[in-house]
Structure formats: structure tokens, C-alpha cells
N, C-alpha and C positions, 0 to 999 in steps of 0.2 A: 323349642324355638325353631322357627321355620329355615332363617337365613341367618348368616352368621356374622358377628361385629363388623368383620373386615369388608364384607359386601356393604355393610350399612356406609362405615366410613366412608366407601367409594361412593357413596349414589346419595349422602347427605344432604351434599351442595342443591341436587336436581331436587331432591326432595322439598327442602325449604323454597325456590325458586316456582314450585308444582311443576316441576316437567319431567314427572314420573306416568310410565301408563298404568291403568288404575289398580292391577294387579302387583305392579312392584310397590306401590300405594300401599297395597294394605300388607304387604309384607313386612315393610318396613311398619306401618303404624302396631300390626301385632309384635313386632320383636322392642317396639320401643315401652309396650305397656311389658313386656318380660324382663326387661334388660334396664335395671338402674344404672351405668353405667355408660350405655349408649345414649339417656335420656337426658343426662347429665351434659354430656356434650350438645344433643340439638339444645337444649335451653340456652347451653353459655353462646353457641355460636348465632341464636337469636335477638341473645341482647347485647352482642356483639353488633350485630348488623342494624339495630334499630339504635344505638349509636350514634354509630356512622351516618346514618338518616336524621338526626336531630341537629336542624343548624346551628341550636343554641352551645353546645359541645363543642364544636367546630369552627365555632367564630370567632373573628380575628377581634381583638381588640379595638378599642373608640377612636377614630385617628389615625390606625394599622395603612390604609388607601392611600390616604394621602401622605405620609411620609414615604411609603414605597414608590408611589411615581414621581415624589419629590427625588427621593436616592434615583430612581433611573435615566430622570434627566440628567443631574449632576453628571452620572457615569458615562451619556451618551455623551455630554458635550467633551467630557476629556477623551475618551475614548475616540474621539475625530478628530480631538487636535492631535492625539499620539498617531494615529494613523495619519493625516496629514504630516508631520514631522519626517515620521520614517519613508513614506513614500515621494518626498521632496528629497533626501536625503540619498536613497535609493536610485531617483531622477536622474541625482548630481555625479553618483559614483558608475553609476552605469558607463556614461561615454568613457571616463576615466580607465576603469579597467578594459575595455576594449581599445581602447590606446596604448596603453601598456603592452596586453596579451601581443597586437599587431607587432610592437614595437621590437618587441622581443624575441617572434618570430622572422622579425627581419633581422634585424642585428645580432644575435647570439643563433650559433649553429651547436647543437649538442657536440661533444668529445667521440669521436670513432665515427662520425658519420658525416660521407661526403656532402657536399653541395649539392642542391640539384641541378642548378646551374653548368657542371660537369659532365654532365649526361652521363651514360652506361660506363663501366667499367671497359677500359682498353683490354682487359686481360681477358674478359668472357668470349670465350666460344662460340660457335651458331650451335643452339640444341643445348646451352648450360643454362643455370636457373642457380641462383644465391637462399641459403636457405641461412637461420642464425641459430647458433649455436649457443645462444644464451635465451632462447626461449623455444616452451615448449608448446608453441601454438600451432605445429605442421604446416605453415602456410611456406609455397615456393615465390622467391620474387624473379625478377630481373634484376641484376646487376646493379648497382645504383640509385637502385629505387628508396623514394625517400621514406618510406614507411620500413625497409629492414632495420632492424635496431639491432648491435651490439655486434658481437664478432661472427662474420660469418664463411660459410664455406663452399663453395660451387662443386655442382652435379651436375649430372644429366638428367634430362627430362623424364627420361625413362627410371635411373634412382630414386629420383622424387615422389615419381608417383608407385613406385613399388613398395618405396619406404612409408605410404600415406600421407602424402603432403599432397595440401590442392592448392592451384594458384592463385596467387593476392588477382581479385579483379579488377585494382585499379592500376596495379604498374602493368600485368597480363593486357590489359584493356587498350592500357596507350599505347603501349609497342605496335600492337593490331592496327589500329586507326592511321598509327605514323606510316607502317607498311602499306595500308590501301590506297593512301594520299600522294 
């Protein structure tokens, strides 16, 4: 035998397709006249594939058409009311939680944290920056700034950034802008 099963296995599929050049052609047709076993396989995956090429195998049932686009109608028309339903419902809730979220951000101030209405911390320094000590995100604020959360502790500028803390750029930001104006 010229070539050997596992070559055949590999180059089967081109073989039954003819997209073999003509020498791997006859390589394989002599190892299929030596090799009961490999011959065995192209025959079943032949009448495997002729098959699959026979509609009468394959065919659906007398009637199969039309109750399946009868079921797909059905399914569209509900399938739009449930979609209509949730999306009107969806409509409804939407303004509502944004009424809420708003309402709640004006009336209720979380626990440990000033107003903003307050402005900076009387106590801070020129050259100090509030960092928090209940999180470990390195960011330095300003005083009173309404994004520091939890308990925190004032430095200098110079500790903050040796310690690798970078400044929040939205309280950093305003400070700058109220200085140029």
C-alpha cells in the first residue's frame, strides 16, 4: 500500500467531492482496491450522502407548511402583544423612576457627608486635599467635595501625590474655573 488509512481519512471528503489532483486520485483509488476497511467507509459515507440528496427521505409530512406558518402567525401575533405590553409598561415606569432617583437626590443627603450647598471645608488649608479612608480608590479631592465618600483625612499636595493619589477632576476642575473667574 502506497498511502496509509489516515492520509485516506484525511482526503476522503475531496475524494468523493473529485477535488483531488489526479495523482492523489489514484493513490487513493489503489489503497481502496488493497484496503477492505477503508472501502468500507467510502461506500457507507456514500450512501450516507445520496441520502441526504433524496427528498423523499427528507420530506416533511402532508400538511407539515401549513400548520407551521399557521403556529408562526399565532406566535407573532402574541409575541407583539407581549412586546407591546412590556414596552408600554416600561413607557409608564420610566418617568416614575426618574422622579424618584431626582427626588431622592434632593431630599435625602447620605450619613457623613456634607452638603454641597456648604461649600469647602472651613478647616482646609491652601495646598491641603481630602483623601477617604474608607476607600481604596487613590483619588485626592478638595474639601467638600461632593464625590468624597466616608471618613476622611486631609494632606498636602505634595503627600497625595507621593503617596499615588491623582486628583478627582471634577472637584480639581471646579476649584480652577472659580479661581480664574
Amino acid at each position: 500500500m502506497g498511502i496509509s488509512c489516515e492520509e485516506v481519512w484525511r482526503d476522503i471528503s475531496d475524494y468523493i467531492d473529485e477535488d483531488l489532483d489526479p495523482i492523489q486520485r489514484v493513490a487513493l483509488d489503489r489503497h481502496f482496491a488493497e484496503c477492505r476497511h477503508c472501502t468500507a467507509l467510502l461506500e457507507s459515507m456514500c450512501n450516507v450522502i445520496s441520502l441526504y440528496r433524496d427528498e423523499r427521505v427528507l420530506a416533511p409530512p402532508d400538511g407539515f407548511d401549513e400548520r407551521l406558518h399557521q403556529r408562526l402567525r399565532e406566535e407573532m401575533k402574541s409575541s407583539r402583544r407581549s412586546f407591546l405590553a412590556w414596552a408600554l409598561t416600561a413607557a409608564a415606569a420610566l418617568p416614575l423612576g426618574v422622579a424618584l432617583f431626582s427626588a431622592r437626590k434632593l431630599i435625602v443627603q447620605p450619613h457623613g457627608r456634607p452638603s454641597p450647598a456648604s461649600g469647602p471645608d472651613p478647616r482646609q488649608v491652601a495646598g491641603t486635599v481630602a483623601i477617604s479612608l474608607d476607600h481604596d480608590d487613590k483619588i485626592y479631592h478638595i474639601a467638600g467635595c461632593p464625590r468624597l465618600l466616608g471618613k476622611t483625612k486631609l494632606i498636602t499636595v505634595e503627600e497625595a501625590i507621593r503617596d499615588g493619589y491623582t486628583p478627582d477632576v471634577y472637584c480639581i476642575g471646579k476649584s480652577r474655573s472659580k479661581k480664574n473667574s
